[in-house]
N, C-alpha and C positions, 0 to 999 in steps of 0.2 A: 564560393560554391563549396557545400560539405562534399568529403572523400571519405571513404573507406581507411580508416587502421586497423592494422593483425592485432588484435590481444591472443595472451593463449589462455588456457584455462587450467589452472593452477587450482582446485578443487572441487567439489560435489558432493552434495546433502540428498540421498533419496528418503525423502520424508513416507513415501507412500507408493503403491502403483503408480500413480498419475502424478502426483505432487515433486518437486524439484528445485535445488538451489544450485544455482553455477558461480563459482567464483574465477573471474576471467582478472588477469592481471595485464592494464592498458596506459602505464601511468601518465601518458600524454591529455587522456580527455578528462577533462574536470565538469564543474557541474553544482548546483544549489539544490543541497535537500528537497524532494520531494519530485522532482526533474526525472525523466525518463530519456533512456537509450535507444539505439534501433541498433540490435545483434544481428546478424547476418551469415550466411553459408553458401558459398558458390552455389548459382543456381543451376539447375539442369541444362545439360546441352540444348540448344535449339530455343533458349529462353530467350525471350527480347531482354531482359536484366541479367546482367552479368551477377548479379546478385541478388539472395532472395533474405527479404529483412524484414522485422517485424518490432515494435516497439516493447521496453520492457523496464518498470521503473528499475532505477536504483533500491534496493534495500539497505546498503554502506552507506555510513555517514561519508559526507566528502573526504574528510581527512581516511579514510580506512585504505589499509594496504593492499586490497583487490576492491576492483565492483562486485556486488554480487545482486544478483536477477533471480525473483523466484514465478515458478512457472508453473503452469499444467500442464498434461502433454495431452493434444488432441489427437486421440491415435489414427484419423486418416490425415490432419495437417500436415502442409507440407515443410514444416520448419519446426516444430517443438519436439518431437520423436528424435528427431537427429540432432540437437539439440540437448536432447538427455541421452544421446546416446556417445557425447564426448569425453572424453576420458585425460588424464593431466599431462599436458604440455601438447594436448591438439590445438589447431588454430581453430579461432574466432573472430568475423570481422563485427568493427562498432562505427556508426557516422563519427564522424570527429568534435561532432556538437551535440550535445546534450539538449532537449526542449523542453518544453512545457512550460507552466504556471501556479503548479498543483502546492506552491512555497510560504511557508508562514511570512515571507515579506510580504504577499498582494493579501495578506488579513485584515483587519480589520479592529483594533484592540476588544477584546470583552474581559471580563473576568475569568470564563474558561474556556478551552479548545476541548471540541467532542472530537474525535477522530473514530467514524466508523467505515466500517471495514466489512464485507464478505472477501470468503478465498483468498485469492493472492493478492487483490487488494490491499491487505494487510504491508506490502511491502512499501511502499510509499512513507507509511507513517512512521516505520522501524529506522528509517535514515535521519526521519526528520528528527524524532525524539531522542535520537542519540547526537546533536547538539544544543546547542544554548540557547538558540531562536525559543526556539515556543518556551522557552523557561524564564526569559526574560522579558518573554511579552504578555503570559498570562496566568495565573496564580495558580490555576487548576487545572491537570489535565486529564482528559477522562479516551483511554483508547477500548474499543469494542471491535469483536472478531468473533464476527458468525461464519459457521462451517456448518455441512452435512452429518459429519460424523466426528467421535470424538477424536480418528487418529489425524484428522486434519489439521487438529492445533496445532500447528507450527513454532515454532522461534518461542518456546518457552524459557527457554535459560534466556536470551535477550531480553523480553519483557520482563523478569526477574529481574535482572539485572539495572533494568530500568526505573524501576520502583526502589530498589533497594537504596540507587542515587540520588530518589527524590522523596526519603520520606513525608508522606501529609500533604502530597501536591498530585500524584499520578494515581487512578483508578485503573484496574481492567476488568472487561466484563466480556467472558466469552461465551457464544452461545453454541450448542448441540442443537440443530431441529428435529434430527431422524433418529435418535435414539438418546433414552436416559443417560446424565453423567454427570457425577457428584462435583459441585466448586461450579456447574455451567449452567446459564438459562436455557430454558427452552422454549422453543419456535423461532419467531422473526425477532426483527430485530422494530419494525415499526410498530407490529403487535402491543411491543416490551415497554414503548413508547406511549403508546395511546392506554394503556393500563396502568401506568405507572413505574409498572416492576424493573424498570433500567433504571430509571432517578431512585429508584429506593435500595437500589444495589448498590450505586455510585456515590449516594448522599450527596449528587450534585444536580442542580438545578440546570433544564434545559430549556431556556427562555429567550426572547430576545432580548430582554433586561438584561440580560446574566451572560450568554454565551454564543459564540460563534462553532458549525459544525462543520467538518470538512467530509463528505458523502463518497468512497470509493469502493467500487464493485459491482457486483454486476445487475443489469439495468432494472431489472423489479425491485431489487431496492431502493435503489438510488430513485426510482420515480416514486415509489411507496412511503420512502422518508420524508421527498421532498415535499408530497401531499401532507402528512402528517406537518412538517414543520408551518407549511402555507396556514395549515390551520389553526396552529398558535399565534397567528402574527407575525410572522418571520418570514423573508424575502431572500432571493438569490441574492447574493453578492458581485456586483459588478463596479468596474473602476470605477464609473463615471457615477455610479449609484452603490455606494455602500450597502450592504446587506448581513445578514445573518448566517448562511450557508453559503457552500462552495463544492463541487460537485464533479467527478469526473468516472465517468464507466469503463470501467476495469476488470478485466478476468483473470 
């Protein structure tokens, strides 16, 4: 049966009003790129759970010297507000297991990995592409990060960083919807899709011949892509039925 361990938290990124990075030091719980947490804070008196937990991927590659979770704060939620409102060497509780699926092991080989993203979504892929899996499994990688506004863009020196270690292999393509911003597409992200204008960014083919996408954020996309990719030809991916996409809604 998973238990509750203390991590504390050993840093914090306020990216924005709402936006948030915690870096919690747990070095007990391990975990596979792309794998998500459930963080936790003593729950309210008179609460049937002695703790109030919610899931939240990894953005740290496994090997990295804290986990770090990035987050929105929903200002009447009962768990993300206090949550950014932790400060260095408060406690934090984490399951002792790490879950999920969301792993370049359950892929699928193609020539390239799409990995799109709205919001914090983005965090998931930041763990994955900061090791060797997806580099050894697929020739080309192409990451997208749609946001509201331009100061959402997050984890820029990261994706720098990223590309700078794969030259001729990694694309990114970040989108602004709600206002103009030089280097970013604008609107959707299926929109960008059914026009063109992301393959013509990317210089990478989005086919099932060619590529497998991994869909995370929040659910109008992730159903919007999905429709779009159905009508290329392209299928969920499931174990027992290979497919082209993979898919998981995220905020």
């Amino acid at each position: 049966m998973s238990k509750w361990i203390e991590g504390k938290v050993v840093g914090k990124k306020r990216w924005t009003e709402r936006l948030f990075s915690l870096q919690v030091a747990a070095s007990s719980l391990t975990f596979v790129a792309g794998q998500f947490a459930r963080l936790a804070l003593p729950a309210a008196p008179g609460s049937e759970e002695a703790m109030l937990g919610r899931p939240y991927s990894f953005v740290n590659p496994p090997d990295g010297a804290a986990h770090e979770f990035y987050f929105n704060v929903l200002p009447e939620g009962p768990l993300s507000p206090r949550l950014a409102a932790l400060e260095g060497d408060d406690s934090v509780w984490l399951l002792d297991r790490a879950n999920g699926f969301f792993c370049v092991a359950e892929l699928p080989d193609a020539a390239a990995l799409w990995c799109l993203a709205t919001g914090t979504g983005l965090g998931p892929y930041l763990s994955i592409l900061r090791t060797e899996e997806p580099w050894e499994k697929f020739e080309r990688v192409v990451l997208v990060h749609a946001v509201r506004h331009a100061a959402d863009l997050s984890y820029g020196d990261v994706i720098a960083g990223i590309a700078a270690a794969r030259p001729g292999r990694f694309a990114f393509a970040p989108f602004v919807s709600r206002e103009p911003h030089k280097g970013a597409l604008s609107g959707r992200i299926p929109d960008a899709v059914r026009d063109g204008r992301l393959e013509a960014w990317t210089r990478v083919p989005l086919t099932a011949e060619n590529a497998h996408a991994m869909l995370c954020g929040n659910p109008d996309m992730v159903r919007d892509m999905q429709e779009v990719l159905e009508q290329r030809g392209m299928r969920r991916h499931r174990r027992r039925e290979p497919g082209h996409f993979t898919l998981e809604t995220y905020w």
